[in-house]
C-alpha angles and dihedrals in degrees: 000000000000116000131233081263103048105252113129120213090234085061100041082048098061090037077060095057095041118109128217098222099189096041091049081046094053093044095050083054103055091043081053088056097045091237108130092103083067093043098055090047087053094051105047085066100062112105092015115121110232087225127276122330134202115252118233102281110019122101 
């Protein structure tokens, strides 16, 4: 079955199977480290507006 947008299931199927071998490496390594507690923190910032800021000339 192709979808509206052009993805098969055949191909969804082996992108499901396929492995990401520098991010699974990244991640091994913070849980070695025992850094995922920083991670997390890191991450929970990211798309969040630091709050209003002043355009160039005004203030």
């Amino acid at each position: 079955m192709t979808t509206a947008n052009g993805w098969t299931d055949e191909l969804l199927d082996r992108m499901r199977a396929t492995g990401d071998p520098l991010g699974d490496a990244a991640i091994a390594e913070t849980y070695a480290l025992g850094q995922q507690e920083q991670v997390r923190k890191a991450l929970l910032g990211f798309g969040r507006s630091p709050g209003p800021t002043r355009s160039a000339g005004s203030g």
